[in-house]
N, C-alpha and C positions, 0 to 999 in steps of 0.2 A: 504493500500500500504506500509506502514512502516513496516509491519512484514515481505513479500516480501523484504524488500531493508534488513533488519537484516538477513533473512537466505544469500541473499547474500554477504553481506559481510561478512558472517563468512565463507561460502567458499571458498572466495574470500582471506580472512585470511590462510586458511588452505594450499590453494593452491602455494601462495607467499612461505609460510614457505617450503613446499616439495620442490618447484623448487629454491630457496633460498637455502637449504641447500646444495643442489648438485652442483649449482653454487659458493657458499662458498668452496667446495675444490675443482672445477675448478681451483677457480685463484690460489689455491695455487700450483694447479698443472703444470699451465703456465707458472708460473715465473717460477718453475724448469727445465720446459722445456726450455724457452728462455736463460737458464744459462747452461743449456746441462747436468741437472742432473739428472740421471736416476733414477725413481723410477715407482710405483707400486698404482694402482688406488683398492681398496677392496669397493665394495657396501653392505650393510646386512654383514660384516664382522662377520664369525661367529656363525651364524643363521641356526637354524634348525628347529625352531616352525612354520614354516609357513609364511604365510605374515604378518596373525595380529600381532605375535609376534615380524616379521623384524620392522614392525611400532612404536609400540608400544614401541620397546627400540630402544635404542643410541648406536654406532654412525649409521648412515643410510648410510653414506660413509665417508672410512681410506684413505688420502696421504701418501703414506710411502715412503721416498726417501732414494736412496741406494748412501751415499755417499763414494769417492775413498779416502776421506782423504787429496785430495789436494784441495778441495773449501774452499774458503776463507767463514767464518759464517756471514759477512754480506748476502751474497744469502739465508739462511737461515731463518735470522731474515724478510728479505724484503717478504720472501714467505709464512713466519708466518702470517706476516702484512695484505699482500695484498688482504684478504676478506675486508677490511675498503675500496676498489674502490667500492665495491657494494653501497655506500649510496650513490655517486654521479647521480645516476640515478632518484634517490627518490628528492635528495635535486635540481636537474634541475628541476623535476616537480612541487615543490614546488614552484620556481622562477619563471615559466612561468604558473603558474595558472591551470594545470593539475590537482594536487591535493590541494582539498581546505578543510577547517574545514566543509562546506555543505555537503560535500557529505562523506557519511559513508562507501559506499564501497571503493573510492580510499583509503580514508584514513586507513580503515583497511588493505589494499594490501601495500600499504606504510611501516604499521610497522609492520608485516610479513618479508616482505623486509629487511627494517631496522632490524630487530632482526638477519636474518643469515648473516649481513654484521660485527655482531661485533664479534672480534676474540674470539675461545675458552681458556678455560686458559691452556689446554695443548697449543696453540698456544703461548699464552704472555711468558709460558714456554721455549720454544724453542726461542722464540725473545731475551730473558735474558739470559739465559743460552748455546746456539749454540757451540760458543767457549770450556765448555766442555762437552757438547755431543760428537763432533768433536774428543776433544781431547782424550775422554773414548774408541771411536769409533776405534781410531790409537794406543792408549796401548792395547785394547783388540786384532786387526792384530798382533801388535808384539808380544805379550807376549804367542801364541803359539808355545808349544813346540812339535814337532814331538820326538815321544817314537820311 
């Protein structure tokens, strides 16, 4: 029965991380939305190999937010951030006995989970540096010159 409970929890594993990643730029997609900033959802960005190859490489899905220039960069930083709500789900089940060190498949789902809750470092990038992205973002508008 244990080799049974091992292949499932490594699908179990596989599974978390697939629906984990695309709920990792959900949220960052929410918070833009809740702050009314428009952007642009890309899945397989890019991809033309097929499916093994959309799988097999990175990213599986792009947030691209199209900002006007007048959002203040903490909306940015917070919508960096906001894949870190994903562990709250993991660490309630922890608290109430759902996932325990016995059992190998929650615990494999757990950190699956846990893995696409923690920010990318284009992410921590954008959390640091927003203000000038922003600011790059508003020289580049002006600094068109119509010929």
């Amino acid at each position: 029965m244990l080799e049974l409970e091992v292949v499932i929890a490594g699908c179990g594993l596989v599974l978390a991380v697939a629906i984990g990643l695309v709920a990792h730029e959900w949220t960052h997609a929410l918070v833009l939305a809740l702050a009314r900033v428009e952007y642009t959802v890309s899945y397989a960005p890019g991809r033309t190999g097929g499916i093994v190859a959309a799988l097999a490489s990175c990213p599986w899905a792009v947030v691209r937010p199209q900002p006007t220039g007048r959002e203040p960069p903490w909306i940015f930083r917070f919508a960096a951030l906001a894949p870190l709500v994903l562990a709250v789900p993991v660490f309630v089940g922890i608290d109430t006995g759902v996932v325990t060190r016995e059992s190998p498949i929650t615990t494999a789902i757990a950190i699956g989970w846990l893995a696409c809750a923690i920010p990318s470092p284009q992410d921590f990038s954008v959390a640091f540096y927003a203000h000038n992205a922003l600011e790059n973002d508003r020289l580049e508008s002006v600094s068109v010159v119509d010929d």
